[in-house]
N, C-alpha and C positions, 0 to 999 in steps of 0.2 A: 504494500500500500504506500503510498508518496506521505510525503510528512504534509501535518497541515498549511506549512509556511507556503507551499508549492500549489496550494490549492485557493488559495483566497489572495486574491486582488483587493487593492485598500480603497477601497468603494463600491456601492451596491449593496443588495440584502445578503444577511448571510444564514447559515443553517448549522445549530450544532448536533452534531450526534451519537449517540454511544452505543460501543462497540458489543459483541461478547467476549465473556472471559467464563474460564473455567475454573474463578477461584469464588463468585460473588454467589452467594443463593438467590433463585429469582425472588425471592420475600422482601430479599436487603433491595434488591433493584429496586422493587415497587416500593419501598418503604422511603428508599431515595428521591425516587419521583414525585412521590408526597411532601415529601418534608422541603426539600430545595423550589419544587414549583410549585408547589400545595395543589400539587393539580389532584380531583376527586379518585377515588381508590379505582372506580373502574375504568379512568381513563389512564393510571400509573400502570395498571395489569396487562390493560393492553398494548401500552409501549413496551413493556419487561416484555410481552411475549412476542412481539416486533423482533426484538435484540434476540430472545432463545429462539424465535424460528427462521429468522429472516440472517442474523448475523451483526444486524443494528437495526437502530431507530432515530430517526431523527426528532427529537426531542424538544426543541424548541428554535425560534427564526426572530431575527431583529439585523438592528446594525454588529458592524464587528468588533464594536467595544462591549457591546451588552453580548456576542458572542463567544469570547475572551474570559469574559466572568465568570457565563455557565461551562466552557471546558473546563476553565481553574478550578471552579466548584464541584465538579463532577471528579477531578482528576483527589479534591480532598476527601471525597467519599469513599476512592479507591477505583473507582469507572473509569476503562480506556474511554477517551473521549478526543470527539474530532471538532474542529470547521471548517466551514469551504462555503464558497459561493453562492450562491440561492440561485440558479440556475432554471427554474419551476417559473 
């Protein structure tokens, strides 16, 4: 996979999103997706299962200083996490 720096251009929307790993439980996922975006349990469940079936999920879209934030924050829950360009 290319690193994120290679992926995003410094203007435009951007998209972050997190990856799978084989060390998180999908519980901790969803519990992450709640707690950092407070987003409602059955929409955290369905992004956790985005990541366990799909490989990721794109998780949330803004500019790329408020996308910066959520990989940092995601990167301190212990979530591989990406950004790149909003391309959609």
């Amino acid at each position: 996979l290319p690193e994120a720096e290679e992926l995003v251009s410094t203007d435009g929307p951007c998209i972050s999103s997190v990856w799978i790993d084989r060390v998180n439980l999908l519980s901790y996922v969803t519990y992450v997706f709640m707690t950092y975006f407070h987003y409602p349990r059955e929409k955290a469940e369905s992004l956790m299962m985005h990541v366990h079936q799909d490989g990721r999920a794109v998780v949330s879209a803004g500019s790329r200083d408020e996308m910066e934030r959520d990989v940092a924050a995601m990167h301190s829950y212990g979530l591989w996490a990406t950004l790149a360009k909003d391309d959609s």
